[in-house]
LOKEKOL-270210 format. One record per residue (C-alpha): z, y, x; residue number from 1; residue in one letter. Coordinates in nm, 4 decimals. Each point is the difference from the previous one (the first is absolute). Example, Ala and Ser with C-alpha at 12.3 -4.5 7.8 and 13.67 -1.06 7.14 Angstrom:
% residues 2
+----------+----------+----------+-----+--------+
:        z :        y :        x : num : residu :
+----------+----------+----------+-----+--------+
:   0.7800 :  -0.4500 :   1.2300 :   1 :      a :
:  -0.0660 :   0.3440 :   0.1370 :   2 :      s :
+----------+----------+----------+-----+--------+
END
This chain:
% residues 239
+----------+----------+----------+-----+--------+
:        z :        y :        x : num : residu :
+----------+----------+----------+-----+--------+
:  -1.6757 :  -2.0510 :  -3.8329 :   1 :      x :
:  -0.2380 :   0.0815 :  -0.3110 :   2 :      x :
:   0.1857 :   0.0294 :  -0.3313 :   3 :      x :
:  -0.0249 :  -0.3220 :  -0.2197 :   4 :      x :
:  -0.0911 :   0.1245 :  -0.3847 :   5 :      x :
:   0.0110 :  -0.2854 :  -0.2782 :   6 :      x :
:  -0.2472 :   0.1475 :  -0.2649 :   7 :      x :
:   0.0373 :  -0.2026 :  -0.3506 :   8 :      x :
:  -0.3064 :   0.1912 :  -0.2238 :   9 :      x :
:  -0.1691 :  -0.2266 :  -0.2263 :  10 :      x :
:  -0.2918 :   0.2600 :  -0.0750 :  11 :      x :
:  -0.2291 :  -0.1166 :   0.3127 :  12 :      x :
:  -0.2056 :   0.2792 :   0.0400 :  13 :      x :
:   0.2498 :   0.2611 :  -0.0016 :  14 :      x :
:   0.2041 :  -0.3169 :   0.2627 :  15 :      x :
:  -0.2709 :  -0.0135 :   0.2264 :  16 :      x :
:  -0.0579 :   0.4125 :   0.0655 :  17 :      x :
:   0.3593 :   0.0157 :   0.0347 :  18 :      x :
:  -0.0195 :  -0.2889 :   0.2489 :  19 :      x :
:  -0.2809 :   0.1166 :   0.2104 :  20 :      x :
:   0.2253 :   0.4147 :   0.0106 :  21 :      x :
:   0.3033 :  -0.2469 :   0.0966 :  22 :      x :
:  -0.1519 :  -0.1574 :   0.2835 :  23 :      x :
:  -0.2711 :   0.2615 :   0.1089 :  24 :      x :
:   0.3531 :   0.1796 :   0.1194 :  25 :      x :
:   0.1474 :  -0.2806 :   0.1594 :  26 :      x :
:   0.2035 :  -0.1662 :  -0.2475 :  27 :      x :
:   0.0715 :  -0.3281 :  -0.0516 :  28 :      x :
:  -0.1230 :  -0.1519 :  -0.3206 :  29 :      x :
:   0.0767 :  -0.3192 :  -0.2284 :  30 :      x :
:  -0.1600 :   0.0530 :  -0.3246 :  31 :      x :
:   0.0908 :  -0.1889 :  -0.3430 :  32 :      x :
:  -0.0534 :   0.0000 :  -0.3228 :  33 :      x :
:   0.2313 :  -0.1817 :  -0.2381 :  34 :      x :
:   0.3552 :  -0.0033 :  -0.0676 :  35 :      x :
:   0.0688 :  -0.3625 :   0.1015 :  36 :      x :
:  -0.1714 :   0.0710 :   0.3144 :  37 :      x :
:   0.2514 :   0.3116 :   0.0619 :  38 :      x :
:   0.2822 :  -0.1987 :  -0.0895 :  39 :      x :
:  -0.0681 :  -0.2488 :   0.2557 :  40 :      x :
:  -0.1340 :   0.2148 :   0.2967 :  41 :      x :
:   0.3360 :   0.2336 :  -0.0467 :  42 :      x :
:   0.2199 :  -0.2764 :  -0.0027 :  43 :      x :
:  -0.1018 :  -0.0453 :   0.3968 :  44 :      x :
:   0.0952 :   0.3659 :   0.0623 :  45 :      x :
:   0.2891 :   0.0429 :   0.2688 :  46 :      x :
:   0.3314 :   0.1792 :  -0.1250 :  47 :      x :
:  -0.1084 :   0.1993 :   0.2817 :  48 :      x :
:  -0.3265 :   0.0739 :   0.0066 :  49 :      x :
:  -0.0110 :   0.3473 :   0.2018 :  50 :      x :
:  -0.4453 :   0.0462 :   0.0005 :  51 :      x :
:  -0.0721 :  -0.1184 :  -0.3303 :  52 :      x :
:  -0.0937 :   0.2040 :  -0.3800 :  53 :      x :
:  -0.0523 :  -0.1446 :  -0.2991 :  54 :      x :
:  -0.2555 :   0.1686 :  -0.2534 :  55 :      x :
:   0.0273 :  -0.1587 :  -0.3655 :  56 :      x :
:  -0.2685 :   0.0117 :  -0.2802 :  57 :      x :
:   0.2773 :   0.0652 :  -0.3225 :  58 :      x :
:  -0.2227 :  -0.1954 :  -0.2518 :  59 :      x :
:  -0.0869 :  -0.3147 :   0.1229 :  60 :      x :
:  -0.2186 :  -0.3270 :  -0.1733 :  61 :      x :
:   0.3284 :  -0.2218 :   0.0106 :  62 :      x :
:   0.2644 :   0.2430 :   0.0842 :  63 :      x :
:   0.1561 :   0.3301 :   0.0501 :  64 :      x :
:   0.0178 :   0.2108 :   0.3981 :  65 :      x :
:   0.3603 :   0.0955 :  -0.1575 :  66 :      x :
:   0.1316 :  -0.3506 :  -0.0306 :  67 :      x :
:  -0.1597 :  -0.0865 :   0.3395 :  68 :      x :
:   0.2270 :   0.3208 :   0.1629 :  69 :      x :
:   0.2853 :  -0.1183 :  -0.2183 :  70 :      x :
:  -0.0360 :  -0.3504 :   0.1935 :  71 :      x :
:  -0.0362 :   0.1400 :   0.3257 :  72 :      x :
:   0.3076 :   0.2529 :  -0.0407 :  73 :      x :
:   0.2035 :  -0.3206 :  -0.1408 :  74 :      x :
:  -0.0912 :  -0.1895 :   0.3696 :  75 :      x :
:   0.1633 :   0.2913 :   0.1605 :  76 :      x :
:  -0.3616 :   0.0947 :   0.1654 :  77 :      x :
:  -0.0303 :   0.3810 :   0.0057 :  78 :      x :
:  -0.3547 :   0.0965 :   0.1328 :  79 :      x :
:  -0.1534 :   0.2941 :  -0.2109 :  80 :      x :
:  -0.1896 :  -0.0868 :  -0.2677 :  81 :      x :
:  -0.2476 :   0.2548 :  -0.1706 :  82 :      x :
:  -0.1389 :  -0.0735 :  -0.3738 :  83 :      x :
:  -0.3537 :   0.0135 :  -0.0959 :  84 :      x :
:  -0.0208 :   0.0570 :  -0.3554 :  85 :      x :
:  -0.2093 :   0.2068 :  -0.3266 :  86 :      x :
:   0.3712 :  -0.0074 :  -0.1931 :  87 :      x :
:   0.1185 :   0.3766 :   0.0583 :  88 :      x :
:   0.2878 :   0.0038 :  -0.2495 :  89 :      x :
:   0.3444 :   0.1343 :   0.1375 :  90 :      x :
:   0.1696 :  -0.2986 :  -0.0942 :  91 :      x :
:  -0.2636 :  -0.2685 :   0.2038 :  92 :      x :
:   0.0641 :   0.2589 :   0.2809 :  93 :      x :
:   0.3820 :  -0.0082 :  -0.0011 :  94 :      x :
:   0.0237 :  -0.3803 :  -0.0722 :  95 :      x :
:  -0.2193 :  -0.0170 :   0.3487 :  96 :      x :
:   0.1824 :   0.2393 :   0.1952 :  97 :      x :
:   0.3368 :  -0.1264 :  -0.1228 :  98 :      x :
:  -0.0473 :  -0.3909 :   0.1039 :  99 :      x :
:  -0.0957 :   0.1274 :   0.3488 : 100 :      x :
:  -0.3928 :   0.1511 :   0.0088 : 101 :      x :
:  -0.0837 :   0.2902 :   0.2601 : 102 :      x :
:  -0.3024 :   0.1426 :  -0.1413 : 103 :      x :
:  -0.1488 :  -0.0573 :  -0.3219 : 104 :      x :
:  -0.3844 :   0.0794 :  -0.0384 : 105 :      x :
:  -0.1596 :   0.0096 :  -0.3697 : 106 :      x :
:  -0.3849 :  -0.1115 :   0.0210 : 107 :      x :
:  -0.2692 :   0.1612 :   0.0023 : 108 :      x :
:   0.0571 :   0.1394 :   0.3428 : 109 :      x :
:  -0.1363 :   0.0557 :   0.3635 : 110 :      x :
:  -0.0010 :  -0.1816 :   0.2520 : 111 :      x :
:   0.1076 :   0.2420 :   0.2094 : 112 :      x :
:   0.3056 :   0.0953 :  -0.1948 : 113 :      x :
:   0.1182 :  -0.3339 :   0.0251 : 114 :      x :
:  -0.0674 :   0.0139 :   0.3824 : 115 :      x :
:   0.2348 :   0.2836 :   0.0114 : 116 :      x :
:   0.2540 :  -0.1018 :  -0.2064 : 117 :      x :
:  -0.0269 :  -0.3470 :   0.2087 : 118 :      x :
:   0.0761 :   0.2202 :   0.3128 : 119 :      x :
:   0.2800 :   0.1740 :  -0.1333 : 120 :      x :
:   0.2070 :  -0.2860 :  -0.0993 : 121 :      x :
:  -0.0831 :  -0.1390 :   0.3808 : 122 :      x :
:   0.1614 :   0.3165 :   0.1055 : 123 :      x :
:   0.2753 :  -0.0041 :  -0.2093 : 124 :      x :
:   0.1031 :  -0.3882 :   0.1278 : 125 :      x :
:  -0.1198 :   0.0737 :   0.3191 : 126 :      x :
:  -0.1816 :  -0.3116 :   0.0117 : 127 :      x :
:  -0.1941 :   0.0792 :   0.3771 : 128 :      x :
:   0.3189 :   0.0511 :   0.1402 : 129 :      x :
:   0.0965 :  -0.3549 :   0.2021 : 130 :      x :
:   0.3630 :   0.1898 :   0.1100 : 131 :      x :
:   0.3209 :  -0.1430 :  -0.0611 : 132 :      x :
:   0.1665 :   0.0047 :  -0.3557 : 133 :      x :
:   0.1992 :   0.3694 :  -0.0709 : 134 :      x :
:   0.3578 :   0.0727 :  -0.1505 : 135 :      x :
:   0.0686 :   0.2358 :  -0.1978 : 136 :      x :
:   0.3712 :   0.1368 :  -0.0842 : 137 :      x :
:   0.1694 :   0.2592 :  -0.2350 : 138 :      x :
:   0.2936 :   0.0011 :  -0.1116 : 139 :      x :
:   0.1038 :  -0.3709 :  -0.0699 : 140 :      x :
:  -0.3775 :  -0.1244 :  -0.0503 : 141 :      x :
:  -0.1918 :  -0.1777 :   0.2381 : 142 :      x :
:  -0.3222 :  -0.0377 :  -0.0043 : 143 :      x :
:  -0.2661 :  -0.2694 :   0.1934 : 144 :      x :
:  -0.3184 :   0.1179 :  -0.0427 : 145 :      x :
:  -0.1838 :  -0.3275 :   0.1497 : 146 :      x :
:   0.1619 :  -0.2179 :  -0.2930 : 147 :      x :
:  -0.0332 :   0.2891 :  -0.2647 : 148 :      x :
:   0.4027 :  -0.0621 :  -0.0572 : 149 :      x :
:   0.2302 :   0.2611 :  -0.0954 : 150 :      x :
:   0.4086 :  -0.0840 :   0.0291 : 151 :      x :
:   0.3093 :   0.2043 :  -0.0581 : 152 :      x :
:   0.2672 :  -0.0718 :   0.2556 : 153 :      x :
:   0.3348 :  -0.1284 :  -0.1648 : 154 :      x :
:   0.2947 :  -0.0966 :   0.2679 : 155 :      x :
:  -0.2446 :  -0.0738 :   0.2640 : 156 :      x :
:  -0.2103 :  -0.2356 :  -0.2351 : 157 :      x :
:  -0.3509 :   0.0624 :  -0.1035 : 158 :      x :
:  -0.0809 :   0.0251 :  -0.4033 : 159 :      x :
:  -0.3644 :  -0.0371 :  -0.0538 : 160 :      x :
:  -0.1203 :   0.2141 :  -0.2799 : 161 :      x :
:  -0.2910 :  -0.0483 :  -0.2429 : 162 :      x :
:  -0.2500 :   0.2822 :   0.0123 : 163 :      x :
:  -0.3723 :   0.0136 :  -0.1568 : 164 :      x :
:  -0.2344 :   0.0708 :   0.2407 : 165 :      x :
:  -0.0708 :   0.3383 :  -0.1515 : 166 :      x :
:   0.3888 :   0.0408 :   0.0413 : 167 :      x :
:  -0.0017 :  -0.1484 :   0.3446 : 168 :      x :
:  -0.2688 :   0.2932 :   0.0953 : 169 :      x :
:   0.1579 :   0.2496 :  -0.1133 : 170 :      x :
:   0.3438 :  -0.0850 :   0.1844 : 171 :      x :
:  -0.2853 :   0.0123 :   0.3251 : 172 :      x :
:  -0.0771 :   0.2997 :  -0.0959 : 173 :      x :
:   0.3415 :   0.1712 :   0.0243 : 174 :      x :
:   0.0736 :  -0.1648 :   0.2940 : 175 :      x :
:  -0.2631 :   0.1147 :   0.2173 : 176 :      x :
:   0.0764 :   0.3493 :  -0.1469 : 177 :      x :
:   0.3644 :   0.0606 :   0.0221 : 178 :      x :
:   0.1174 :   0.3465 :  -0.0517 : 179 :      x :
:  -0.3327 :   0.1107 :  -0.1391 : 180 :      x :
:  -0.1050 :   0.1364 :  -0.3375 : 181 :      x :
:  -0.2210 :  -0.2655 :  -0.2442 : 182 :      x :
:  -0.2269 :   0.1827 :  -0.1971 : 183 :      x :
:  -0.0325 :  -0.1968 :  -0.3339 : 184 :      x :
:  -0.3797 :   0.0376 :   0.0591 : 185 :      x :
:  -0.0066 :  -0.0759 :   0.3958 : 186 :      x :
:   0.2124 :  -0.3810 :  -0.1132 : 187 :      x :
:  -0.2412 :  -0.0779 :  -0.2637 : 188 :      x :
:  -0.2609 :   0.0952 :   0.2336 : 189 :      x :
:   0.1255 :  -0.1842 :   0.2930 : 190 :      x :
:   0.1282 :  -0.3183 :  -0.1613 : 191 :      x :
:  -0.2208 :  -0.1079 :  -0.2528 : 192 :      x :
:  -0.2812 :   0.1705 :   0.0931 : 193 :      x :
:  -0.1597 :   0.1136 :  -0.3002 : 194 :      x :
:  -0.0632 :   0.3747 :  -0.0052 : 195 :      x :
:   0.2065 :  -0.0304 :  -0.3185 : 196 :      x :
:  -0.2714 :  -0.2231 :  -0.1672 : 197 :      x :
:   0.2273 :  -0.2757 :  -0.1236 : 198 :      x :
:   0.3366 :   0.0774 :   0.0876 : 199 :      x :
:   0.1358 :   0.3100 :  -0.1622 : 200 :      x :
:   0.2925 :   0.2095 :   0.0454 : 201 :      x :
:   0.2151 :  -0.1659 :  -0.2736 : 202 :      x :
:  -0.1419 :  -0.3595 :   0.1805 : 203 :      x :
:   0.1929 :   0.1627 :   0.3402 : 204 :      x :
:   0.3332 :   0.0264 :  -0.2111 : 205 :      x :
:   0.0179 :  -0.3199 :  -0.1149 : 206 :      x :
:  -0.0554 :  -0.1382 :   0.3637 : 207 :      x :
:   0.2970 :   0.2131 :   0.1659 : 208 :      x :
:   0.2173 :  -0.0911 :  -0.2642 : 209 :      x :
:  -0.0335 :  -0.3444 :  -0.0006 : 210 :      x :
:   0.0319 :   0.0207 :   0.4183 : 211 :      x :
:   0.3181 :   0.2261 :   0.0036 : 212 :      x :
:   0.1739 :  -0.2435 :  -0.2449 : 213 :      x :
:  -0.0859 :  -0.2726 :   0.2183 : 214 :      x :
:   0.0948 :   0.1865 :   0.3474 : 215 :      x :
:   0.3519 :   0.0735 :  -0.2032 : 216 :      x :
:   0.0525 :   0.4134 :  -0.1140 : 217 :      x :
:   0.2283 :   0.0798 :   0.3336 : 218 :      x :
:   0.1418 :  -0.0866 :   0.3246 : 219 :      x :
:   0.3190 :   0.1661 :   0.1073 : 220 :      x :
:  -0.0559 :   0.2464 :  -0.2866 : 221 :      x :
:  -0.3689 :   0.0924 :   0.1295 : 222 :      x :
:  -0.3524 :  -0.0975 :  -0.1818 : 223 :      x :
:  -0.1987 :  -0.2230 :   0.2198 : 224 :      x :
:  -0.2764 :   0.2054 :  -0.1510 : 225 :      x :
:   0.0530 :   0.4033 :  -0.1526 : 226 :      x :
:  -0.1945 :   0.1480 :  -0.2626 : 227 :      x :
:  -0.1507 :   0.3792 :   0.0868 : 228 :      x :
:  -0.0084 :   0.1458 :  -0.3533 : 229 :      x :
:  -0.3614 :   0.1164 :  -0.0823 : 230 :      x :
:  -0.1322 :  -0.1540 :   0.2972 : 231 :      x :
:   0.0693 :  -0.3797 :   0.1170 : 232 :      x :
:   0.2498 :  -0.2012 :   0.1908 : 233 :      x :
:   0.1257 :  -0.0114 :   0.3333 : 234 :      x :
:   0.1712 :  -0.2570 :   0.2108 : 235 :      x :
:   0.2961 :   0.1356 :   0.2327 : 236 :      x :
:   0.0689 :  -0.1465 :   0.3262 : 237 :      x :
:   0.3721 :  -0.0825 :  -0.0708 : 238 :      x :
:   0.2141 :   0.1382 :   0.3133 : 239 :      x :
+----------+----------+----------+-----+--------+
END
């Protein structure tokens, strides 16, 4: 089944040689233009929509790509969502990343770039894979990947906690490498992407901090995730 990609650019020569890269590799395409027209087409998005990415224009004629995420985040829909945008400033790129972006892209740039970076984030949600949804577990957190939900485990009832999807990645992250090593370098590398272009090393702090106080500090006197002085963080398999 071909991935379905929502493109909202309102530039429509830069739209339509981004449309014709899209579909020339087998991709799905519904191209718009306007906010209103976002708003409306994103309010008929599934909760769980497994094949689908959005890529958002920033600056829009009516409208802003951020307040269009902000909507769809606020339905409970989380397919990935890259920005499109000529603002580069750290703070445009955090106030992206932080109400649930994957990838943020700062115009002028090429085509082919955004091909890549349009592959990675179908890697990273696994988006050709039809198989059936998978738990994760450590410690008392539980973890379903198909509804992007994270839980701790309190007297055999489930508490849902609120993670960013930057936060929510890097909780993946761990969890597919238990018991190994996390370069600072190799997690800004592997979850946003960026070859250090807009996320920095101080950018990476801010992001574990705000995820270990929401995972809680310790269980049973262990940290769900251990900091490697001078190097990263690892996360323990607790036995």
């Amino acid at each position: 089944m071909a991935v379905k990609v929502l493109l909202l650019e309102d530039d429509a020569s830069l739209a339509m040689g981004i449309e014709y890269s899209l579909k020339s590799e087998g991709y799905e395409v519904t191209h718009i233009s306007t906010f209103d027209e976002g708003k409306a087409y994103i309010s008929k998005i599934s909760d769980n929509e497994n094949n689908f990415v959005c890529i958002f224009d920033v600056m829009l004629p009516d409208g802003n790509g951020f307040d269009l995420l902000d909507i769809l985040r606020k339905n409970g829909c989380n397919v990935p969502v890259i920005f499109l945008t000529a603002m580069s400033d750290e703070i445009n790129v955090v106030q992206g990343l932080d109400l649930g972006a994957d990838d943020y892209i700062t115009k002028p740039f090429h085509v082919k770039e955004l091909m890549s970076r349009l592959k990675a984030v179908i890697r990273r949600y696994n988006l050709n894979n039809n198989s059936n949804s998978h738990i994760y577990t450590h410690m008392d957190l539980y973890v379903d990947t198909q509804l992007a939900a994270v839980y701790k485990l309190l007297d055999d009832k489930k508490i849902k906690l609120e993670l960013t999807q930057s936060e929510y990645k890097l909780l993946l992250l761990f969890l597919d490498n238990k018991n190994i090593v996390l370069e600072r370098d190799v997690i800004l590398d592997k979850i946003f992407d960026s070859n250090g272009s807009f996320v920095d090393d101080n950018t990476l702090s801010v992001y574990m901090k705000r995820l270990r106080s929401k995972l809680g500090e310790e269980y049973m006197g262990r940290p769900y995730i251990k900091t490697v002085r001078g190097i990263g963080y690892i996360m323990e398999e607790f036995i």
